[in-house]
C-alpha positions as CSV (number, residue, x, y, z in Angstrom):
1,X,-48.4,62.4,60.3
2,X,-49.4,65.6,61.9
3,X,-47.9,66.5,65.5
4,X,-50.9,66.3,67.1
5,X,-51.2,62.7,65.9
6,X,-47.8,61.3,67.4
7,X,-48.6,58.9,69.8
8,X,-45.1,57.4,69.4
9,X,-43.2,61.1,68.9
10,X,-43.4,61.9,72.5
11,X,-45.1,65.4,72.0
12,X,-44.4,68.1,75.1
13,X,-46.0,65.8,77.8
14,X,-44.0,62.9,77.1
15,X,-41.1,64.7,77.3
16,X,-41.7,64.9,80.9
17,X,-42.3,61.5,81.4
18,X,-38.5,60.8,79.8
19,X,-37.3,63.7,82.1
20,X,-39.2,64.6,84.8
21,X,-41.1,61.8,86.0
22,X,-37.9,59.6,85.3
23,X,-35.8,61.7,87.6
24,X,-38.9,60.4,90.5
25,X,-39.1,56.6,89.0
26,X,-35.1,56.1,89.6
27,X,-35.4,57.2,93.5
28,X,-33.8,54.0,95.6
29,X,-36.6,53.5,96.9
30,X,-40.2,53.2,94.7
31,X,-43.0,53.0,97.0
32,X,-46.5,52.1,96.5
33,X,-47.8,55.5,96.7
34,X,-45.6,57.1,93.9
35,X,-46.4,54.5,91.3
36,X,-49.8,54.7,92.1
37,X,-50.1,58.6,92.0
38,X,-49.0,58.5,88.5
39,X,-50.9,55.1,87.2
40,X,-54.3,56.1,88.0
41,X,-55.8,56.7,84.1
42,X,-55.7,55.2,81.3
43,X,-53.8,58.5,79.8
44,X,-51.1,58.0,82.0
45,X,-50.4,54.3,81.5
46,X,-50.3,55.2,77.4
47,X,-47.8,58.0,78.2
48,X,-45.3,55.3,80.5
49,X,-45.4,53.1,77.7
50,X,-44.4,55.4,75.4
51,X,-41.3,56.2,76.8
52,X,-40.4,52.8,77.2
53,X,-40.3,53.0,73.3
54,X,-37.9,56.2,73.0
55,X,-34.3,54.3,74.0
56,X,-35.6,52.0,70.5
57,X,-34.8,55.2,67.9
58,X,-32.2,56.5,66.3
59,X,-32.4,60.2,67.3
60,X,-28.8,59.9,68.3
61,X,-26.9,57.3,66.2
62,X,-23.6,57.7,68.0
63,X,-25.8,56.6,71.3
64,X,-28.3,54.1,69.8
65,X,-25.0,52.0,68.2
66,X,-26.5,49.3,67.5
67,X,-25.4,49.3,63.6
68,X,-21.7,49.2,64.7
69,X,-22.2,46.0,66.7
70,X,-24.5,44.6,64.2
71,X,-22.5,45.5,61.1
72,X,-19.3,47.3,61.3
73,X,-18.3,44.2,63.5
74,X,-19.3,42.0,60.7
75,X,-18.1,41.4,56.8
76,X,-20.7,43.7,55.4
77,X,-19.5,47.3,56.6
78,X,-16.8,49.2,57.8
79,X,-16.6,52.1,59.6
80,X,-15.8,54.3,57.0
81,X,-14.7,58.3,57.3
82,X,-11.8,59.7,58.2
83,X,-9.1,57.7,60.2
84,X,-9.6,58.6,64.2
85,X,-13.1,59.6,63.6
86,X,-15.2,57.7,65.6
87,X,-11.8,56.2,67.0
88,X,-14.3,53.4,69.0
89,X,-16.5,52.5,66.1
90,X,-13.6,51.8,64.0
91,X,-12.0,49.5,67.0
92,X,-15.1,47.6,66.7
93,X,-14.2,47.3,63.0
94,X,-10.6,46.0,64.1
95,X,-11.7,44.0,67.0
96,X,-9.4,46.3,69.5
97,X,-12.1,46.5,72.1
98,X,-12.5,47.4,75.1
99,X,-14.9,47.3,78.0
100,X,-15.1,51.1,78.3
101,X,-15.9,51.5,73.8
102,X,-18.1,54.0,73.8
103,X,-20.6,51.8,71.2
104,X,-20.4,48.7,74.0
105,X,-21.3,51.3,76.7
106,X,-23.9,53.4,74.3
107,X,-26.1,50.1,73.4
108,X,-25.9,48.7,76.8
109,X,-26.7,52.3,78.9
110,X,-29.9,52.7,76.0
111,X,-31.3,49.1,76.5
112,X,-30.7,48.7,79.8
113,X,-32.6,51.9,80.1
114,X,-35.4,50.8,77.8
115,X,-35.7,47.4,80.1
116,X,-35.8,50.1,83.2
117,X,-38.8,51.6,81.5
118,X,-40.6,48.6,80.8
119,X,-40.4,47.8,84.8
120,X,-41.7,51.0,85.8
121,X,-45.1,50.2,83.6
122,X,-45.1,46.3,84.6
123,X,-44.7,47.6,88.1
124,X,-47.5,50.3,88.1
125,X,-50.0,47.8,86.7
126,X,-50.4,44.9,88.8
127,X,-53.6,43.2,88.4
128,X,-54.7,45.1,91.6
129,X,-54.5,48.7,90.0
130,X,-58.4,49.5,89.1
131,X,-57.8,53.0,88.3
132,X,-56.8,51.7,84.8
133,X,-59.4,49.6,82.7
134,X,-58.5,46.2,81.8
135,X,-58.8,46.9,78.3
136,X,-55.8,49.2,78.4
137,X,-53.5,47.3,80.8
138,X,-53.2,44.6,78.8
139,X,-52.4,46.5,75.9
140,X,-49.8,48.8,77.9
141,X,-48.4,45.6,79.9
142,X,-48.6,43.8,76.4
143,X,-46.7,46.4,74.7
144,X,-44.4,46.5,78.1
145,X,-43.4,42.7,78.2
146,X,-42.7,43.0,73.9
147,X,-40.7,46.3,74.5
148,X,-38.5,44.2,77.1
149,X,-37.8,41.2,75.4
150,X,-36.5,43.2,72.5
151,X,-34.4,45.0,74.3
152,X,-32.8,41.8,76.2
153,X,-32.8,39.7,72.9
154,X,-30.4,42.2,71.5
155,X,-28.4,42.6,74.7
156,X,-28.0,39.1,75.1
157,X,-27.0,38.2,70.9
158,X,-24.3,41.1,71.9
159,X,-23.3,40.9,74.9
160,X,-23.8,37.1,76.4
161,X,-24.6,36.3,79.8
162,X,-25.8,39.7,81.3
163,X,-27.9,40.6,84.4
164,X,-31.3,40.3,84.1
165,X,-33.9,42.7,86.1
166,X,-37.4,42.6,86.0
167,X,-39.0,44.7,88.5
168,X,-37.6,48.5,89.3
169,X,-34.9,47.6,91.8
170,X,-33.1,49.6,94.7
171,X,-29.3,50.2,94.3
172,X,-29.0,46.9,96.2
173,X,-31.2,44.7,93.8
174,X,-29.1,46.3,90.7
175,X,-25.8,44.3,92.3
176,X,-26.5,41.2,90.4
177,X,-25.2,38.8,88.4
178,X,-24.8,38.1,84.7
179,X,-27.0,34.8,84.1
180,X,-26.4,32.7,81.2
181,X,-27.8,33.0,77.9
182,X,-30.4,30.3,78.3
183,X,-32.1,32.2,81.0
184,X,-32.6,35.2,78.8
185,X,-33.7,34.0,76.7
186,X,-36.4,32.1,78.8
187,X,-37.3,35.1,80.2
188,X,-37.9,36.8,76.3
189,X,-39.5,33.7,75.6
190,X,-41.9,34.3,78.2
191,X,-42.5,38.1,77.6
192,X,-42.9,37.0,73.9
193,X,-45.8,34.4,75.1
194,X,-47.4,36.7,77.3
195,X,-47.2,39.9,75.1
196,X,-48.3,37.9,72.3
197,X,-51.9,36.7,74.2
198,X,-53.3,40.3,74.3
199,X,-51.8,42.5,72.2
200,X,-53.9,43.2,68.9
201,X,-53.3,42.0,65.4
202,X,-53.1,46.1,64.5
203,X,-53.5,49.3,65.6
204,X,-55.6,52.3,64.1
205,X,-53.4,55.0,62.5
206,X,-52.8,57.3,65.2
207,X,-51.3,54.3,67.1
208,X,-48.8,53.6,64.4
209,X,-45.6,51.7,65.4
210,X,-46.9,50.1,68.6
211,X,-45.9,46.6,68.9
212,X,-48.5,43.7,68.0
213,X,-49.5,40.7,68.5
214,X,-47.6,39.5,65.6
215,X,-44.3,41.6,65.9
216,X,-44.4,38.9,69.9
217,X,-44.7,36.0,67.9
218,X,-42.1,37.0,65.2
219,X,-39.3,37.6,68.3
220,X,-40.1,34.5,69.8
221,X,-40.1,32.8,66.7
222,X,-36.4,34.4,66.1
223,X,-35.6,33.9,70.0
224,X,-36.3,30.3,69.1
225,X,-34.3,30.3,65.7
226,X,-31.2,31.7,67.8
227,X,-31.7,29.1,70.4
228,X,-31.5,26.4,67.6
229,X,-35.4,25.4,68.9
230,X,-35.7,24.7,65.2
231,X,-39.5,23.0,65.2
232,X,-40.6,25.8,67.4
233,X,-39.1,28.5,65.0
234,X,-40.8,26.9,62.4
235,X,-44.3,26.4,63.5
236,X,-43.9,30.1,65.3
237,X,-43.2,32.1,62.1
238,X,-46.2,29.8,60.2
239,X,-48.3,31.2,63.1
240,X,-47.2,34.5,62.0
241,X,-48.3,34.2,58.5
242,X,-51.3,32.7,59.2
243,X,-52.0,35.9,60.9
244,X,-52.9,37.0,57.5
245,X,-52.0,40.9,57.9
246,X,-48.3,40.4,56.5
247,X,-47.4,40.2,53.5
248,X,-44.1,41.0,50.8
249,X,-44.1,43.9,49.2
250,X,-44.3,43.7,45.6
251,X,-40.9,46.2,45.6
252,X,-38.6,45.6,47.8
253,X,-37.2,49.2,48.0
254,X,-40.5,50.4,49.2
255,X,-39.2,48.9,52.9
256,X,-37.1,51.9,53.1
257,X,-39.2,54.6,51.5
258,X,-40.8,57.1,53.7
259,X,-44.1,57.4,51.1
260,X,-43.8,53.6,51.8
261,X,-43.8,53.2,55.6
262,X,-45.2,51.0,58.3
263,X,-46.6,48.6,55.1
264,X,-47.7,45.4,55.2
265,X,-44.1,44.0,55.3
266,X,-43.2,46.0,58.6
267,X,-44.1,43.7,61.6
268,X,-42.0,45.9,63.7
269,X,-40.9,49.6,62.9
270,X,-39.1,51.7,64.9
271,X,-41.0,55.7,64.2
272,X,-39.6,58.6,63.2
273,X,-40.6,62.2,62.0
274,X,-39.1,65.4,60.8
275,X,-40.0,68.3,62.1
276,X,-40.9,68.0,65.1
277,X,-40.1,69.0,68.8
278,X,-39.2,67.2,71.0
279,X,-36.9,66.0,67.7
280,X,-37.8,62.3,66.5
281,X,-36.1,62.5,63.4
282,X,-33.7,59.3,61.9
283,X,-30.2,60.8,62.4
284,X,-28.8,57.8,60.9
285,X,-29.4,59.6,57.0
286,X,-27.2,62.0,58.4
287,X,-24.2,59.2,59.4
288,X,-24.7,57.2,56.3
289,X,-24.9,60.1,53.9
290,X,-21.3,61.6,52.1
291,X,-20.0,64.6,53.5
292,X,-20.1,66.6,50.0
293,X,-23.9,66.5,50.3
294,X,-23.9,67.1,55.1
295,X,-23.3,63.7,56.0
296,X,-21.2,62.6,58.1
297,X,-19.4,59.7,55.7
298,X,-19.4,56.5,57.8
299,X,-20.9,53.1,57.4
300,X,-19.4,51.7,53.9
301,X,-20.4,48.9,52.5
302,X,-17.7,46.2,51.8
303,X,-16.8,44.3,48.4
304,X,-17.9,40.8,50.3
305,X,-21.1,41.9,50.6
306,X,-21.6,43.3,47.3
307,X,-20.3,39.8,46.0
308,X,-23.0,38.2,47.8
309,X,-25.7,39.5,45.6
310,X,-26.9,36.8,42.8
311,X,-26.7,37.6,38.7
312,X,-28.9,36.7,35.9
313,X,-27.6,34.7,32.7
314,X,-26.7,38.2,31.1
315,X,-25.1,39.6,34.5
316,X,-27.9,41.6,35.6
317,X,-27.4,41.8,39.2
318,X,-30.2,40.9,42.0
319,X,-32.4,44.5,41.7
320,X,-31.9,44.6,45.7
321,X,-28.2,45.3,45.3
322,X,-28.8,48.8,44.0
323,X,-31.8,49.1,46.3
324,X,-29.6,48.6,48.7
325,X,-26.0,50.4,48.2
326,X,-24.9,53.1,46.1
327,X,-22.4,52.6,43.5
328,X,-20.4,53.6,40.3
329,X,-22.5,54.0,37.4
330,X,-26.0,54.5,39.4
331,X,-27.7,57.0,40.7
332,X,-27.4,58.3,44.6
333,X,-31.2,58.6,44.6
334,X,-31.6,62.1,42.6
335,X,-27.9,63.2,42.4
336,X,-25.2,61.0,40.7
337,X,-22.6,59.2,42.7
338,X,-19.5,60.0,42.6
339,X,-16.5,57.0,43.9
340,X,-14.5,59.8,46.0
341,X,-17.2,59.5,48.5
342,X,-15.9,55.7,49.9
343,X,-13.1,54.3,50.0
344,X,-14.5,50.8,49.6
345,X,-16.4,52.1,46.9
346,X,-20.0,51.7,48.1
347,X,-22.5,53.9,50.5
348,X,-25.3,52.3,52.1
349,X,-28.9,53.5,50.7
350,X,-31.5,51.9,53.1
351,X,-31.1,54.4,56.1
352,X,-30.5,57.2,53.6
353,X,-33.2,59.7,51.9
354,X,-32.8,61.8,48.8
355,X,-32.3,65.5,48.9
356,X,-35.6,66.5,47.6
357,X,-37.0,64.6,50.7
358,X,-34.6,65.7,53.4
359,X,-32.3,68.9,52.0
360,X,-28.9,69.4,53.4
361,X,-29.9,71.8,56.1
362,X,-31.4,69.2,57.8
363,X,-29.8,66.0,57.0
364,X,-30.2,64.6,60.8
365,X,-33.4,65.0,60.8
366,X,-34.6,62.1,58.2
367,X,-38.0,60.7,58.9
368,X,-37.5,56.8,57.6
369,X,-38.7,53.9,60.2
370,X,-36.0,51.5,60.9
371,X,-37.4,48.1,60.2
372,X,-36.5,46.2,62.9
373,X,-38.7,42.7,61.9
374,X,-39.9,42.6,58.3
375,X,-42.1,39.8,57.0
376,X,-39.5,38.7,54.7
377,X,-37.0,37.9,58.2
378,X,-40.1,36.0,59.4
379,X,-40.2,33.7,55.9
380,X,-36.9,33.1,56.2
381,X,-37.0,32.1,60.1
382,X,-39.4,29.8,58.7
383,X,-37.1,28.8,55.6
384,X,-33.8,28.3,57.9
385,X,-35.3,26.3,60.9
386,X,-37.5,24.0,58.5
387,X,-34.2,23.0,56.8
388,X,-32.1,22.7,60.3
389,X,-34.9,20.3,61.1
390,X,-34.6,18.5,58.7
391,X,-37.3,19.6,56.7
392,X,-35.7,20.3,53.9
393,X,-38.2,20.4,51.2
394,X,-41.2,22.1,53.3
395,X,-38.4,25.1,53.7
396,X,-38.0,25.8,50.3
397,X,-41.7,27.3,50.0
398,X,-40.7,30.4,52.5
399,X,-37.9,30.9,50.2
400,X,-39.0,30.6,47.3
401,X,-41.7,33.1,48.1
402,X,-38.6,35.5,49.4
403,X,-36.8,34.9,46.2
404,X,-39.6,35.6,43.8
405,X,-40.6,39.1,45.0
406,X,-37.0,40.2,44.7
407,X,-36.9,39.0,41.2
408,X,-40.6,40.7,40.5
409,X,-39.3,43.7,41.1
410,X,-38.2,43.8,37.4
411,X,-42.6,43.8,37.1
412,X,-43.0,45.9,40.0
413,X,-41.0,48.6,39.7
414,X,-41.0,50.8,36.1
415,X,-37.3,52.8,37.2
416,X,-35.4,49.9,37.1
417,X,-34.1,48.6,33.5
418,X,-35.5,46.1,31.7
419,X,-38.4,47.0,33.5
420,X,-41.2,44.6,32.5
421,X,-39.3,41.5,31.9
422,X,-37.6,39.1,34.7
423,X,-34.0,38.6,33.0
424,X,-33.1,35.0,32.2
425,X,-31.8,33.2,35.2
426,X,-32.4,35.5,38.3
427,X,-32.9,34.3,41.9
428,X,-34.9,31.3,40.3
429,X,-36.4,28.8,43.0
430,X,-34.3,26.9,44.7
431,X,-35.3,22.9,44.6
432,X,-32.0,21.5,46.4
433,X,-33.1,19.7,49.4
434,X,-29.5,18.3,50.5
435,X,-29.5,19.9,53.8
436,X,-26.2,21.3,53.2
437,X,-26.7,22.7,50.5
438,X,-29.4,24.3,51.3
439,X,-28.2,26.0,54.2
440,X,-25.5,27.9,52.8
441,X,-28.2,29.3,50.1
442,X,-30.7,29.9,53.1
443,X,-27.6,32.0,54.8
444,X,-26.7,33.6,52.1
445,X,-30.2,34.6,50.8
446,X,-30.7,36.1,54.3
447,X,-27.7,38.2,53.9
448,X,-28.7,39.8,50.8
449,X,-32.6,40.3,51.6
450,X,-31.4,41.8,55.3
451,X,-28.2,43.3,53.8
452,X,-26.9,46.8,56.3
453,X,-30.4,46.2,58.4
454,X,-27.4,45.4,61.6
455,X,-28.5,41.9,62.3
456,X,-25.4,40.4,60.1
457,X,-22.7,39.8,63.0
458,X,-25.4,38.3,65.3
459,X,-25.8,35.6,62.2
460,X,-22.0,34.8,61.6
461,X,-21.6,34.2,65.1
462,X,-24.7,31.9,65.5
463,X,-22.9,30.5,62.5
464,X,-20.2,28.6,64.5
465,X,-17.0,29.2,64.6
466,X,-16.1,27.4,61.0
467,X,-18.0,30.1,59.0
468,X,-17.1,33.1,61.4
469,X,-13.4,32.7,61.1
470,X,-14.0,32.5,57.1
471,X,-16.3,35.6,56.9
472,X,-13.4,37.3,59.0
473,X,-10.4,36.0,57.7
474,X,-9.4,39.7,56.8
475,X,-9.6,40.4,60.8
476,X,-6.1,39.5,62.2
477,X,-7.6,40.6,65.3
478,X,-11.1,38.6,65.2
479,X,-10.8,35.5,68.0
480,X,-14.4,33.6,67.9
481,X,-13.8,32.6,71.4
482,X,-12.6,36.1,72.8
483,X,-14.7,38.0,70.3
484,X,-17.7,36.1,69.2
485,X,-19.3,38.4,72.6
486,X,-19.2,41.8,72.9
487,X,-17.5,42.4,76.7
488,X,-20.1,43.8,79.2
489,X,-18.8,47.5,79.9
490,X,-16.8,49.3,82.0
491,X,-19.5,51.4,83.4
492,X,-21.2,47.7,84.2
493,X,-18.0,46.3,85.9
494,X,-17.4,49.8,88.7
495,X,-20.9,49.8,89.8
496,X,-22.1,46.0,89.9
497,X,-20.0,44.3,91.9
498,X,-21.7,41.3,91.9
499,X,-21.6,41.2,88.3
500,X,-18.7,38.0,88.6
501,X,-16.5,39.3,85.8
């Protein structure tokens, strides 16, 4: 996509918005008159929305952290590099942390500031602005309300009770409580609703990345999933299919392919380019990548997860292990791997690009999507809460559909060996319906399809304590009770007094 095209890139005029116009929006006091001066087009509402978008991206990794508390916290990943590297992100590996860890404090400073955003354009555009059509409005406010209940879902899986703001607030307003769970996620559940009633199905290319009508229904439907709502999960993510502009890709690798991006598979991506300035380039190929070829070495993969991954009759593995992790004996995309570059023995691939895409000179500046809702979570939303409700048998269809593309690859895709023939015994359908049973093959097909994509710790905590403590039991430190919330940070805790810590 060419700069002049990037909606979501936040070209020269943007910037100011982020900068700027934000240094105007966060005055104590936000009267009538300044929101107005700047909501009076429909230009100007597109630019506000933007920017709500920009906290969403991984131009900073050390910043946007949410892959630390989504998977370094969990069984799938460790921190990796050098010992004192990162000295926080490996205490979130250890669970020695503190209020004032500078991954609790980046995700919560970045969200919080996305939700900020997302007031200032729900704010400008009350239903008494004319100086915008209605048209527009209800996509920006659409996009607004979606953009927000993202950002509070995952600040509420991590973090708990937090406060909850929904208009631009005065230094007075922002001393406020941290409210329970359950009224978070009320509130995303009615951002979700409301987002979901006028946003579009899709957008035309130049608007690539903006949220849709189905990326609302597929949060709610996982808002609902978390809240263990498990007939409303159900009957949301079937009302995402039924959309009928989703579907799985017949290779699963191509979900982390930049020739392959924002597919019919990607309900919600978060953009990225090379090349451009201001920079929006994926910095997280340059965190995940080995230090031999400019990368910075963290983020290994663990045995546990590796062991996750189903085999054939013969032992061919499940063809999204190597999709998903480099290893002995198989190529690092176009160079060879070599086993000095981990010290568990495996480097994550999905946030990664080969050289020949993105050379060493400017490894930070990758230009991958991060998939943050993929069809195939959506199937297995549908999969997990049909079985929870008892529904056992109507559950096995989403994952059975799940199952069979990852096998197809072996049809799909001409690299992989073997290519052409499904090998005896791989990821065949499932036809337990014990409800048991089925759940720990509904958990741990989730783990391998959404294997390093940082939702992991959020599932073993919504687990229950039983199945946390066993996919931590090489934690000493890990408490379910102490640690199955990450605390609200320092930063919170000076300047909200109210905040009942």
């Amino acid at each position: 996509m060419k700069a002049r095209n990037t909606t979501l890139y936040f070209t020269a005029i943007l910037l100011f918005m982020t900068t700027g116009c934000k240094k105007i929006l966060q005055e104590p006091v936000l009267g009538q008159y300044q929101a107005g001066a700047f909501f009076n087009s429909d230009a100007n509402a597109t630019l506000a929305v933007n920017a709500a978008y920009n906290p969403l991206t991984f131009v900073d990794a050390s910043s946007n952290a949410i892959w630390v508390l989504g998977d370094v916290a969990s069984d799938d990943a460790i921190k990796g590099g050098n010992p004192g590297d990162q000295a926080d992100f490996e205490n979130i590996d250890t669970f020695n942390i503190l209020p004032s860890n500078s991954a609790v404090e980046g995700v919560w400073k970045r969200y919080y500031d996305g939700i900020f955003k997302c007031n200032v354009v729900l704010d400008g555009l009350p239903a008494s602005n004319k100086a915008v059509s209605d048209a527009v409005k209800n996509q920006v406010v659409g996009q607004a309300e979606f953009l927000r209940a993202y950002y509070y879902f995952n600040l509420t899986v991590a973090y708990g009770a937090i406060p909850l703001h929904l208009k631009v607030e005065t230094p007075e307003e922002l001393q406020s409580p941290a409210l329970p769970q359950a009224q978070i996620y009320a509130q995303i559940e009615k951002d979700c609703q409301a987002a979901a009633a006028v946003l579009p199905t899709s957008w035309g290319a130049s608007d690539m990345g903006r949220a849709t009508k189905g990326a609302a229904m597929a949060l709610l439907a996982k808002t609902y999933l978390f809240e263990q709502k498990w007939a409303l999960a159900a009957a949301t993510a079937q009302a995402v299919e039924a959309l009928g502009v989703y579907n799985l890709l017949p290779v699963f690798a191509d979900n982390f392919r930049a020739a392959t991006k924002n597919n019919a598979e990607a309900v919600f991506s978060i953009q990225h380019a090379s090349g451009l300035s201001p920079f929006q380039g994926n910095t997280l190929n340059q965190w995940f990548a080995p230090r031999s070829i400019n990368g910075y070495g963290f983020f290994y993969p663990t045995q546990s997860l590796i062991d996750n991954f189903e085999k054939a009759t013969d032992g061919t593995n499940d063809p999204r292990l190597d999709y998903t992790v480099g290893r002995a004996g198989h190529p690092y995309f176009d160079i060879a791997f070599d086993p000095t570059w981990t010290t568990t023995g495996y480097l994550s691939k999905k946030h990664c690009q080969p050289l020949t895409e993105i050379p060493t000179n400017i490894k930070g500046d990758g230009n991958l999507n991060y998939q943050a809702i993929r069809f195939a979570e959506v199937l297995l939303i549908e999969a997990e809460a049909q079985n929870e409700a008892g529904n056992s048998a109507a559950a096995l269809v989403p994952l059975n559909k799940v199952r069979k593309r990852a096998r197809e690859s072996f049809l799909n895709d001409n690299t992989l060996p073997g290519f052409g023939t499904v090998p005896a015994g791989l990821l065949p359908d499932i036809a337990v319906t014990d409800q048991s049973a089925l759940r720990d093959i509904i958990r741990k097909e989730r783990r391998s399809e959404l294997a390093l994509e940082f939702h992991r710790f959020f599932d073993v905590i919504r687990y229950g304590s039983v199945y946390a403590n066993d996919a931590l039991k090489d934690q000493p430190n890990f408490n379910f009770n102490n640690n199955k919330f990450f605390p609200i940070p320092e930063s919170e805790r000076q300047t909200n007094l109210k905040l009942g810590l």
